[in-house]
C-alpha positions as CSV (number, residue, x, y, z in Angstrom):
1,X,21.8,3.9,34.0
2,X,22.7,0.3,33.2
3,X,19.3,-0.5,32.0
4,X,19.6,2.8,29.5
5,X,22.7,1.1,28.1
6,X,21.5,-2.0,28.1
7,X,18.1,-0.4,25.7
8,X,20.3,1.0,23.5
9,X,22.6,-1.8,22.7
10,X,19.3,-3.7,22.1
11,X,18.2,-1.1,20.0
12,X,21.1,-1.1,18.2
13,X,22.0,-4.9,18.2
14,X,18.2,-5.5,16.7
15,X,18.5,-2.7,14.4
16,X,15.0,-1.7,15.8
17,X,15.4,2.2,14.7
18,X,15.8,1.1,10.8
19,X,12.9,-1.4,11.1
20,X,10.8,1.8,12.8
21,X,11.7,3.7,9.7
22,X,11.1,1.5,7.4
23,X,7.4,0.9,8.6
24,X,6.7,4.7,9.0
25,X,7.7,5.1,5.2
26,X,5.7,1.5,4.1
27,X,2.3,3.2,6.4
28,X,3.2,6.7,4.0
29,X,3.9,4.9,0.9
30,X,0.5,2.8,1.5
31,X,-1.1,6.0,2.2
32,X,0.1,7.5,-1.3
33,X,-0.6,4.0,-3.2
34,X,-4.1,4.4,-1.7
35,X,-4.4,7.7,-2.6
36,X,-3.6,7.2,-6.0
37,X,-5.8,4.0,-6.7
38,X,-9.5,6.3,-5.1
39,X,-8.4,9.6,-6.2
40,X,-6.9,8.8,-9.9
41,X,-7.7,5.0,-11.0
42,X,-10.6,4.3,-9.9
43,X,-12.7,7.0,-11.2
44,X,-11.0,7.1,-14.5
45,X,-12.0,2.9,-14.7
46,X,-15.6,4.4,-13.2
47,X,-16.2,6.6,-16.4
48,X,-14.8,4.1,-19.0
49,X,-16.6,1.2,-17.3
50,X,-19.5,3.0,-15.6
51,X,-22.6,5.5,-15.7
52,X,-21.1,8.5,-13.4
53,X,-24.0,8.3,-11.0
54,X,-22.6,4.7,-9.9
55,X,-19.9,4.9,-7.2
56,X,-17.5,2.8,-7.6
57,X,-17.6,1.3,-3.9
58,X,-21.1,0.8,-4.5
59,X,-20.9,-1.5,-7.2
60,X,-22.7,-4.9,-6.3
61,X,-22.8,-8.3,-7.9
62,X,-26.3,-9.6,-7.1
63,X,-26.6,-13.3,-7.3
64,X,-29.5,-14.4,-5.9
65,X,-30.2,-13.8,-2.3
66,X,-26.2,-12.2,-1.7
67,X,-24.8,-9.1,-2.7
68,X,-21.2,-9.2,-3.7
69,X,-19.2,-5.9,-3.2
70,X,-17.2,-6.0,-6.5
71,X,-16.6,-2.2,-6.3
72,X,-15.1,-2.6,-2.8
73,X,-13.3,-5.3,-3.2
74,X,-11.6,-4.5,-7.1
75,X,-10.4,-1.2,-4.8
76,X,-8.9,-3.5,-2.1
77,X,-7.5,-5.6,-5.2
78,X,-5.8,-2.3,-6.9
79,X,-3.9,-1.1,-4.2
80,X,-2.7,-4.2,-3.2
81,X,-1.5,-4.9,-6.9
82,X,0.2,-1.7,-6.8
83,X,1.8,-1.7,-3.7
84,X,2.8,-5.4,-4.3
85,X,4.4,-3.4,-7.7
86,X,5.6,-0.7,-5.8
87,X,7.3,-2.9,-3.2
88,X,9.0,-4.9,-5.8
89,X,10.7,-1.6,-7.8
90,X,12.2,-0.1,-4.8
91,X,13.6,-3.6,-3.4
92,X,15.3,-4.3,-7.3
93,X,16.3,-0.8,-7.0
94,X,18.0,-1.0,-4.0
95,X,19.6,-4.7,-4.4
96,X,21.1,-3.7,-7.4
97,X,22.1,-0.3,-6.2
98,X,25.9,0.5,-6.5
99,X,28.0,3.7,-5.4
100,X,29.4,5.9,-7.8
101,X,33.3,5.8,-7.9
């Protein structure tokens, strides 16, 4: 029984629940900002930029004897942009949060 105590005064000491949560909703909120860069950005930049028998992903920079996966990468690029964007709304949000009197 001491060592039960002893977990949750360490659990609550290191604030280890709220630091759980808060990486469960960053993995769903990645998920979403993922989501939202294949499903909706990319494929609207694909038909702007692009003949619509080119995937995105398979976009490839030749130059010379390499390939360069631009397609790949510019989808890596994207999501980390917007979750970088994403990231910095909610923490403003929340830093300069008040409660309603």
């Amino acid at each position: 029984m001491v060592i039960f105590k002893r977990f949750t005064e360490f659990l609550r000491g290191y604030r280890i629940i709220a630091i759980s949560v808060a990486f469960i909703v960053g993995m769903v909120a990645l998920n979403f900002v993922q989501s939202i860069v294949n499903d909706i950005i990319l494929p609207i930049i694909r038909a702007i930029f692009f003949s619509e028998s080119l995937m995105w992903e398979d976009t490839i920079l030749s130059i010379g004897s390499a390939n360069i996966r631009i397609g790949s990468f510019l989808s890596a690029f994207l999501s980390l942009l917007l979750i970088v964007l994403f990231m910095y709304i909610f923490i403003d949000r929340l830093l300069h949060w008040k409660p309603k009197k």
